[in-house]
Each structure stands twice: as C-alpha cells, then as structure tokens.
N, C-alpha and C positions, 0 to 999 in steps of 0.2 A: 675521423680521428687521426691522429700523428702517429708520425712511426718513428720510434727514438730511435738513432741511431748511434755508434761506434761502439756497437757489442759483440763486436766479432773478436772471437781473444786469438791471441797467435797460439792460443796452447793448440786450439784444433787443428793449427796446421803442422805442428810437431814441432815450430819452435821457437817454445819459450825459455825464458831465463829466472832466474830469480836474485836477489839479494847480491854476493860479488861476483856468480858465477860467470867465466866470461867463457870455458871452455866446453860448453855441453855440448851434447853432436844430435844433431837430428833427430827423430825419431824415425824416421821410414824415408830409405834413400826414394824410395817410389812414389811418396808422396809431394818430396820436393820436383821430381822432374815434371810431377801431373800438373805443379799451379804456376810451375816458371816455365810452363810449353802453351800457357794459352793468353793471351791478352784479359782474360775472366779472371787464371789464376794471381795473376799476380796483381789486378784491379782489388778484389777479394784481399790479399796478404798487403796493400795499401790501408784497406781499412781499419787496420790493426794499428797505425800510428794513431789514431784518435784518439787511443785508450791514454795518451800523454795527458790529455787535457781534463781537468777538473771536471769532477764527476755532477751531476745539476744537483745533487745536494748540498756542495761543497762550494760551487761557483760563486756564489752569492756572498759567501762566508770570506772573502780574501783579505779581508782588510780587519779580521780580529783583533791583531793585533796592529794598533796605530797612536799615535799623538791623539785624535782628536773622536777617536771611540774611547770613547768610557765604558766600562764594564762593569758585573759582578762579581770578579775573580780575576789574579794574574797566573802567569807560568812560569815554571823557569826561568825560560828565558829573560822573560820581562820583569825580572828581581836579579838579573846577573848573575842566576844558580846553575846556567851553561855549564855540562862536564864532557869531557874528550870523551865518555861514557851516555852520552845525551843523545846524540846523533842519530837518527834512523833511516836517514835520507841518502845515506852510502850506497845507491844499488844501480848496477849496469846494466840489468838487463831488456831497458827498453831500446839503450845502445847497439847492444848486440841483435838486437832483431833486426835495428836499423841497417848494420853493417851485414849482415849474412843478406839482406834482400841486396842489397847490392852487389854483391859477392857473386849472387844466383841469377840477376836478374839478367842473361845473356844470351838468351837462346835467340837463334837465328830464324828460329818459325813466327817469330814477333817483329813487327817491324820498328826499325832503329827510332826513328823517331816517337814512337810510344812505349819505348823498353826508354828512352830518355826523359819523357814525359812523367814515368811514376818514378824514375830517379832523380827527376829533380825534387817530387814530392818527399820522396824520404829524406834525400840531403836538405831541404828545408825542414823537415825534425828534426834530426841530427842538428842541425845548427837551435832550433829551439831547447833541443836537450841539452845542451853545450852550454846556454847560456846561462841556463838554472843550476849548473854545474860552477860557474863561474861566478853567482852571484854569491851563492852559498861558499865556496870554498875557495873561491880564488883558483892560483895556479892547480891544476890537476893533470892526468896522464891524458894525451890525446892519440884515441884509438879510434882509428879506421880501418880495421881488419876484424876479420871473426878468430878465435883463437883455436885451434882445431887438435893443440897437444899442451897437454898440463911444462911439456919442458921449453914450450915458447920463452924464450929470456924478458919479450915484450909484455909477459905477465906481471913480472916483477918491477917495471921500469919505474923512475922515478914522476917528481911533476914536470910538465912543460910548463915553456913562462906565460905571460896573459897574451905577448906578441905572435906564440905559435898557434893559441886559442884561438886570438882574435882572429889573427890571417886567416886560420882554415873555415871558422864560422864565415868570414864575407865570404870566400872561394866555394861555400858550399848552397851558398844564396846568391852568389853570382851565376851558379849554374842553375838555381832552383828556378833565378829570372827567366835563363836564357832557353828554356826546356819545359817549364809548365805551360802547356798548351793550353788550358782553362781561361780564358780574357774578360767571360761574362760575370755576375756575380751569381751565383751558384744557386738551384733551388731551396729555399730558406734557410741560406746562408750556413748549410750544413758540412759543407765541403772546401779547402784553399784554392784557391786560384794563386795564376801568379802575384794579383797585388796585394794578396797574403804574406807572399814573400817579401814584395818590397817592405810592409811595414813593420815586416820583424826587422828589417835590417837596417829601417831606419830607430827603430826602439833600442837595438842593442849597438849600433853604433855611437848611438845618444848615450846609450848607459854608459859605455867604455871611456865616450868623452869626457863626461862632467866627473868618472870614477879618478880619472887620472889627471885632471885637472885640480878636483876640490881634496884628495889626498896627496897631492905631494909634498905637501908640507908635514906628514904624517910620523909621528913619534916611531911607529910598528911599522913604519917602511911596507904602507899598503899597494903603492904605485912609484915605486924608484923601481927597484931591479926586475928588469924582465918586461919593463914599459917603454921601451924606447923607437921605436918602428916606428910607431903612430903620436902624429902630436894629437891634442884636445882638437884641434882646431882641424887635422885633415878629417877625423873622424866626425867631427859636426857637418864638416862638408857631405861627407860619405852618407849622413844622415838626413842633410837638409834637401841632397840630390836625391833618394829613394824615397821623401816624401813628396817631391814635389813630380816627381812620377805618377804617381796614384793622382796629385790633384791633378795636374794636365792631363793626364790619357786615360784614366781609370772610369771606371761605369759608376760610383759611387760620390752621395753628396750629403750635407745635411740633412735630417729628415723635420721640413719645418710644416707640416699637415693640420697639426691640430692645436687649435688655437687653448691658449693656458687658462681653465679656471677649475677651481677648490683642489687645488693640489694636484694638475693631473692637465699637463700639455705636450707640447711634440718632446720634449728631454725625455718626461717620465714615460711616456709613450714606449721608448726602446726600452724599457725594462719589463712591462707588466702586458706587454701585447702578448697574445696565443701563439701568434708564429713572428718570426724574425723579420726585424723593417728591414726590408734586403736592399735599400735606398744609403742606409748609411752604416749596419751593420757586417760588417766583412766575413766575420766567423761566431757563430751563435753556437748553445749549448742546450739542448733540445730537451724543454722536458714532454712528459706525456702520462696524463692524467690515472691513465689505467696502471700504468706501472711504478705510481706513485715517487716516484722521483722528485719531485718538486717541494722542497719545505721552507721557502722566505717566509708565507706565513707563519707559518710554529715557530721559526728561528728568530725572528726580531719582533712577534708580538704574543708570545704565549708566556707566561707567568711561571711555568717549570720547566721551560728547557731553553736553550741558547743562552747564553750571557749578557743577555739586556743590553746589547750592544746601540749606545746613544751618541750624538754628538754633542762635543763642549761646546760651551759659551766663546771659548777664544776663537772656533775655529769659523762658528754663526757670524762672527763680528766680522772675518773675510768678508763677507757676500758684500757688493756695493746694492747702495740705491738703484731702483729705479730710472735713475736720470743719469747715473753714471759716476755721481761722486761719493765719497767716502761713508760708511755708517758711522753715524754717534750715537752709542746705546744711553746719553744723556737728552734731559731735557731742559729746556732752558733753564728753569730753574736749580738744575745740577743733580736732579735725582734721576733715577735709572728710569728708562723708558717699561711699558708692562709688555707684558707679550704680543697683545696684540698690534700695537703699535709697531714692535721689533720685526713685527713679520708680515708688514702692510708696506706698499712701494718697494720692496724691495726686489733685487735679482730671483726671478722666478725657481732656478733652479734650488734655491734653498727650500719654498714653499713645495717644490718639487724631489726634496729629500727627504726631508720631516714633516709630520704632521705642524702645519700653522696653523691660524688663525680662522682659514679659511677650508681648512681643508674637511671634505666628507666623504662618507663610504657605508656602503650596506646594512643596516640593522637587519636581526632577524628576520624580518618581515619581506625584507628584499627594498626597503626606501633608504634613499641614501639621506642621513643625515649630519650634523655639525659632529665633528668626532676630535675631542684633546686628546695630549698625552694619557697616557695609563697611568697614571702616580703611582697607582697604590701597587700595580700590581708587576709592573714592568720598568719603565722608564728611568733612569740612573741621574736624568740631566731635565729631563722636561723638556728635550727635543729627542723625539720619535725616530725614528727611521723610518721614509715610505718606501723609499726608491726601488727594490724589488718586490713590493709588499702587493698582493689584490685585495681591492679597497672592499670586501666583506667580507662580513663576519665570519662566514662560512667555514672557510680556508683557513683561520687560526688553529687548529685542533689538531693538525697532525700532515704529512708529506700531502696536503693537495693542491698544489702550485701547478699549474698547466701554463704557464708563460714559460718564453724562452729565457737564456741567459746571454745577454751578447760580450762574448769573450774580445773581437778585437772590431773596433768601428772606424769610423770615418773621423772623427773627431780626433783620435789620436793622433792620424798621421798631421791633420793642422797643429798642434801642440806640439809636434814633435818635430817639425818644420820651424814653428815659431819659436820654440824652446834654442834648435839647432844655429839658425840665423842670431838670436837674440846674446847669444855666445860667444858666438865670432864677432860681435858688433857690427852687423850688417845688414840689422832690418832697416825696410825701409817702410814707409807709412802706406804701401801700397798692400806689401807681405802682412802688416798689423790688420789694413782693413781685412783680408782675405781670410786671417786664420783668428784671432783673439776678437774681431772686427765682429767678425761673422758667429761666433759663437758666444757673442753678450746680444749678438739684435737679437737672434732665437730664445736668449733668454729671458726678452724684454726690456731690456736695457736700453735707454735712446738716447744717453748725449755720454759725457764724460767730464774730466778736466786735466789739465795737463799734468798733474800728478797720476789720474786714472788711467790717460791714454784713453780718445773720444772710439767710436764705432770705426774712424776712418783715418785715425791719426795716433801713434804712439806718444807715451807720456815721455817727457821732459825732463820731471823734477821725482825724485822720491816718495811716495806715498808714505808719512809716517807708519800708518798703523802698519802696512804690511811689511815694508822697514826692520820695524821689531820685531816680525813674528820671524824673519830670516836675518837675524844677526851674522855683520859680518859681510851682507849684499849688499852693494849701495847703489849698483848700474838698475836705473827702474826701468828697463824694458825685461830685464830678468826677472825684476820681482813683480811686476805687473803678470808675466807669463806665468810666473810659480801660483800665485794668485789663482787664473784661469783655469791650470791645469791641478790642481788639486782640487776644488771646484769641480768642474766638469766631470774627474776621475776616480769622482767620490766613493768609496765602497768598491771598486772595480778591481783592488787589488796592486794598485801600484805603491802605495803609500809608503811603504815601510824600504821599499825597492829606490823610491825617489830621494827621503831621507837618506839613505846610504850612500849612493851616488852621490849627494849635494855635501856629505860628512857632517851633518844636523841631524842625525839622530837624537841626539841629546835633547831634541825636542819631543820625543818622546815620555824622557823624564821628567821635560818641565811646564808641561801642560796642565791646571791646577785642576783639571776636569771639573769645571765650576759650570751652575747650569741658569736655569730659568732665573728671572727676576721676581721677588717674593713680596709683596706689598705688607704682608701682617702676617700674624701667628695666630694659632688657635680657635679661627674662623673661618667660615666656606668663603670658599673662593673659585669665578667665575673667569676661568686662566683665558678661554678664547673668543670672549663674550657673545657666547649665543644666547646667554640670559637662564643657562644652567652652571648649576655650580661641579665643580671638575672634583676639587680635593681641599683638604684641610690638612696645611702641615703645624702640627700639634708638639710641642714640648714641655708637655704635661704625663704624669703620669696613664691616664688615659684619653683618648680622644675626648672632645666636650662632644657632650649630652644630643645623641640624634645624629652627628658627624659618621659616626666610625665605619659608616660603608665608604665616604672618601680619606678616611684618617689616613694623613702616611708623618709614624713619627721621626723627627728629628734630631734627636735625642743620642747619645753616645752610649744610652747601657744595652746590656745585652750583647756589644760588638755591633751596634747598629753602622752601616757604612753612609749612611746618607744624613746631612747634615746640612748646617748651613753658617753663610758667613755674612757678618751683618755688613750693612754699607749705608750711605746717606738715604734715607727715606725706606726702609724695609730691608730685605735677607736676599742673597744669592744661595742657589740652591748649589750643596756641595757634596761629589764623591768620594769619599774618602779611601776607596779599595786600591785608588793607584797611586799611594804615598808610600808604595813600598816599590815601587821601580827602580831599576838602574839597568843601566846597558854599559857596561866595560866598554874601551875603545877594540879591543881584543874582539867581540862582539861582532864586530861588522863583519868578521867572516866566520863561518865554524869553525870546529876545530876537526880535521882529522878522526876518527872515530880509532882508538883506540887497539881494538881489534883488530884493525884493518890494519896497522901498522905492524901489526904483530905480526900479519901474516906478509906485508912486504914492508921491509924496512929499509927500503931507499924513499919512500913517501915522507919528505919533512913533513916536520908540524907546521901551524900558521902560525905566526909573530903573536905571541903574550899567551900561549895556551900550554 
C-alpha cells in the first residue's frame, strides 16, 4: 500500500501562519534550535512546503474553469461578478514559513553544503509561491524576511514592479539550480529535484514572456510600467535555456510503453497508473486508497456532484487526423460527420481524453465493455472526460481513486522549449522534430502537411481552423504549438493561465460550448455504434414510449440547459449554462482584496477595479 505523503503541517513545528499574518513568533524558541541543529530537523521542516501543492482531490479539478470545459454552472468570476470583496487568495503565510527556514536554516553543526541543499528547495517555493502571486495580482510586496515586530515599516510597504518579482524569482531558482543536490528522479516522483527547478523556471519565464509581449498593447496598462528589465525575447531565451537543460542532461523522457487501444495508451497511462511513470513524470500527487483522497471518479462521472465538466465541439475539432492533416467534421456530402466517425483516425490523445467511440471500462461484473457518454445523466456535450477517470465502475461512487496525480512532467518542458524558440522565431525543424515531433508520434500521428508541420518538419503556411481559434496569430509555428500544447495540457491546469498570458481570454466567452453531432430527434440512438442504443434526445413533452431510461430532453421549459442547435442533416447538441459569461479586461488580474487595503494603504489597486 502507498504511503501519501506531504502531511506534515508546519503548525507541529510551531511555525505556522495564517491568512495576512506576517509577524507571529515561534512557538518554542527550543523547538526551533532542536530541528535547525540536525540535518533530520530541517529534512522534516522541508516537507512542510509540499503542503503548496493541490491537494489529490483538488489536483485533477484545475481547469474548472476553461473555454473548452463546459459545465453545469458558472461563478462569479466567470459572469464578470469579480468584487475587491471576492478575493480569498490574499494569504502569506506559506511565505513566511518559507522565509523563517531560511532565516534559521544556519547552524554550523550542518554541513554547508546540505544546509544549501534544503535552501535551494525552499527558495525554489518561494519562487513557486511568487508566481501564483504574480499571476493572480500582478505587482505585489516582495518579502524575504520574517517580520519579527508588528512596527517593521516593511509591513506596510507598497507593491514591487513585476521587474523586482521577476529578478528575485530567477535569482531564487538560480540558486535552487545551483544547490539542489537531488539529480535523479525521485522515488515516485514524490519529491523535486533539481530539474524541478529548471522547469519552473522555464514555465514562469514563459509566462512573463508571452505576459509582456501579448499585453503591451493593453488599454489598463497590464505590462508598460514596471516591465522594462526584461524584453519577451531575453526571457524566452531564459526559458528555452532551462528547458533545454532538462532535455540534454535530465534522467527524464517520454513515457511511450503502452501501446494505444479502447481509450487507454502511453498519454492516458500518466494519469490513471497507481504510482507515478517516474520516466516522464517529474513531480506527482499521491493519492492513497485508504485515506480516500482520490475522487476523479465521483468528480467527472457521478450524476450529483462535480459540474459535468465536458469538452466542446470547437475544442475536439483541434485534435488532427491520424495522418497528420486537418479534421473536417463534414462529409462529403456536407452534412456533419456521427460520432463515431469523428473519433476514428484521429489524434489518440483525444480518444485518450473522452470517452470515443472505441472506448471501454469495467461493468459491474469486472468485464470491460463498449461504454458512451452518460447523456442522461452526466455529460453536458456528449464528450466525456476520461483523462483522470479509472475505467470501472466501481470507483464512481465516492473518493476512490488510488492513481497518482502528475503535477509537473516531461512533456511540459518540450512545449515550453517549443513554445519558447517558437517566439523568438528560431525554431528550427530539428527543435519541431524533438518537442511537437515527438509528442504527435506518441500520439499516433504519422505524417502531417505543411500547414500541420510533419513529425520531422515545422509548418509553413497557417492552418485555417486553428488560425481562428487564435484570432490575431498569424506565425504557424506558434499556432501549430498552441495547438499541441493545449492538447497535451488538457485538464492539467494551465488553461485559463495560458489564455491570460496570450490576452485571449475572451475565448473563454466565446466558446458556443456546442457538443455531439445529433442525427434525429425523438428516437434511440446508438451514438458509438456497439449495436446498443446510448440515449434519446426528445423534444416532446415526454420521452416516446419505452425511451425514458435513455430520454434526455431538449427542450427550454423548466430552465432546462441542454439543448440543441439544428444544422444540415440533424442537431448539434447545445449548452446553454455558459451564455451568461463575461470576463472584464479588468479580470486578468484580481483585484486587491479590500480589507487588505484597509489595513495598508500604500497597496494600489489593479487597473479598472
């Protein structure tokens, strides 16, 4: 059985923080001397940064809110009802844990090189903490100190610009490189090693680039003042160098092992394995069966809890062919392709997200067999989510998920290398084979065309479809990339992070969340042709006669959200719960939380709040 780990809280070690407090003092000066005098104690007060990372019930859930998940409800946020009273996310005290271990971390009975060793681990939090700090609020205070008297003037300081952010995060991952002794990849991937740090520092130099690049044009002055140190272009270098670390020298690779069929090859493999593919996973998220932690199942396939989080039709239509060139959800004759068609030849990794055509998993009984969407009872779009899912039945009912969660992998640092080069306008067909190359063969993909960019050679000419899903790009090695890497990053949590950086949020609002291809009304219907019928969408008063164990109606009374929109040869299935979105430009950053002003008021506000 597995042993979960990162549950050591720093309250046991006397000290923790809460909410803004930055000045609390120890609890037991004797307990501080007992764990910063042993190389044990302060091994132990390292494992207290874990606690930054999403919890394994929560890990799976990052991309709630996105363009291309559909739901059964929105928030606040995502109807632009944001208030400088909204905010919850205001709290330092994972900071200050950071900074009191370094503070303490000096005893001369340790020897220098491993009292440097767990200091480069926390300044590599610290520089993680800083970024989620930055993404959320922009300019904020940068503290490296513990605050040890309520009349420190440093309490009250104003924000630093994003050039004092940015400099101390590299400078704190510069040292994290220089001093993480760790070079292997860790026992199931529980622990950072150095090229943990590298590819934070290639993730958040990326961010910074494409942040201050794709906002400077920005109405609310998101990237003029306070951006000037760093152009886009030193900082993709800074990016494209610390990825390309990890590929040269790093113990990690693609994990291509198992071969793809009914929904479930080497891609899906990293999500629904028991312990972490430590081949391409870097940093995983541990669940463990006894202590119920795990709920992908309950979350994306259970009928009364999580928000039926599904993917659009626009976003399905990304995936390419099999061979490498573009989907057409038409058929010759000009009508919509049926499902199973839509999700035959195609890029595995989408049959490797959603439930397709082909995909099966556990009945009762323990035999796996043909398994559609849920219509009736779940599904928003009539594509499924599989990607963190275990394919039986068993495991829908409540937190019993026993796979890991892989928080940072291998994959990333290619995307974020290809993304980086792709930037600067300097990839070359060598860099595409290696990172975009390499991550369509694993997905089955075998040729391409010069708008796709082949397995071994980058595209040429613009790919219409993806073209318009990123209005405004017209360089197709970026949008070939964007392509790839929303793809590959599906669910993982970047989504709404990449949007911002790119200043296409707005794609969020204009996603029609449109789903499945619908042949007829009012009749069963055998969506993945195993030669069982799935569902009947009915817009009648009641489902026809024998139906209504697959009835799901279409209809607008009641407040029903699911609907549909007709088109040449039959219905597109349609959500209607996110036509009430908006995202303010204001939006892309929080605001300040009110209170917190109140209590220092040299803290501007952000721009339009």
């Amino acid at each position: 059985m597995k042993a979960y780990k990162y549950l050591v809280p720093v309250i046991a070690l006397g000290f923790a923080t809460t909410g803004c407090n930055m000045n609390e003092e120890p609890k037991s000066a004797a307990s501080v001397e007992m764990v910063f005098s042993s190389e044990k104690g302060i091994e132990t007060y390292a494992t207290s940064f874990y606690n930054a990372l999403p919890s394994p019930a929560d890990a799976m859930k990052l991309d709630a809110t996105s363009d291309y998940g559909a739901k059964n409800s929105i928030g606040g946020m995502e109807v632009g009802a944001y208030t400088v009273n909204s905010s919850t996310s205001w709290s330092w005290g994972t900071l200050r844990n950071i900074n009191f271990f370094l503070e303490n971390n000096t005893s001369a009975a340790i020897p220098e090189r491993v009292r440097n060793n767990y200091n480069g681990q926390a300044r590599m939090w610290r520089a993680y903490f800083y970024i989620d700090k930055l993404i959320q609020y922009g300019e904020v205070p940068w503290i490296d100190k513990v605050f040890n008297s309520p009349e420190d003037p440093d309490l009250y300081k104003g924000r630093d610009t994003r050039d004092v952010i940015i400099k101390n995060i590299i400078e704190d991952l510069d040292y994290a490189i220089e001093n993480i002794t760790e070079k292997n990849a860790t026992a199931n991937a529980n622990y950072i090693n150095v090229w943990t740090a590298y590819l934070l520092k290639s993730r958040i130099c990326l961010f910074e680039g494409t942040w201050r690049k794709y906002h400077a044009n920005d109405e609310l002055d998101f990237a003029r003042t306070g951006c000037t140190e760093y152009t886009p272009n030193q900082l993709f270098q800074l990016a494209a160098d610390a990825a390309k670390a990890v590929m040269e020298n790093g113990p990690y690779s693609l994990y291509t092992g198992k071969a793809y069929a009914n929904g479930r090859g080497a891609y899906r493999e990293l999500f629904i394995s028991d312990a972490a593919v430590k081949q391409e996973v870097m940093l995983g998220i541990q669940c463990d069966i006894t202590l119920r932690k795990g709920e992908a199942n309950w979350w994306y396939n259970s009928s009364t809890y999580g928000p039926h989080l599904s993917m659009t039709r626009k976003f399905a239509k990304s995936y390419l062919n099999i061979d490498g060139t573009p989907y057409n959800e038409f058929n010759a004759d000009g009508t919509y392709k049926d499902f199973v068609s839509e999700t035959t030849d195609r890029d595995t990794r989408l049959n490797q997200t959603i439930r397709a055509c082909d995909y099966t998993r556990k009945n009762g009984q323990g035999a796996y067999e043909p398994t559609s969407a849920n219509f009736t009872g779940h599904s928003m779009t009539g594509y499924q989510f599989t990607k963190y899912v275990m394919d039986d039945v068993a495991c829908d009912d409540g937190a019993k998920n026993e796979n890991d969660i892989p928080f940072m992998r291998y994959a990333e640092i290619l995307l974020n290398y290809a993304e980086a080069k792709a930037e600067m306008g300097t990839m070359s067909d060598d860099d595409w084979a290696n990172t975009i190359g390499a991550l369509r063969k694993r997905a089955g993909i075998t040729g391409g065309t010069a708008q796709t960019g082949t397995l071994t050679t980058k595209p040429t000419q613009a790919e219409p479809y993806i073209a318009s899903y990123y209005p405004g790009v017209t360089d197709p090695v970026i949008l070939e990339v964007r392509r790839d890497r929303s793809i590959e990053l599906c669910l993982e949590g970047f989504r709404i992070k990449d949007l911002k950086r790119w200043g296409q949020i707005d794609l969020f609002t204009s996603d029609p969340w449109e789903g499945v291809f619908i042949p007829s009304l009012n009749t069963a219907l055998d969506m993945n042709g195993d030669g069982v019928d799935d569902v009947c969408f009915y817009d009648t008063e009641a489902a026809p006669d024998g139906l209504a164990s697959i009835g799901l109606y279409i209809g607008t009374a009641k407040n029903n959200k699911i609907n549909v929109v007709s088109v040449n040869g039959g219905y597109l299935m349609k959500n209607n719960t996110g036509e009430g979105r908006s995202w303010p430009e204001r939006q892309y950053l929080y605001p300040i939380p009110e209170v917190v002003r109140q209590l220092n008021p040299n803290l501007s506000q952000n721009p339009g709040w």
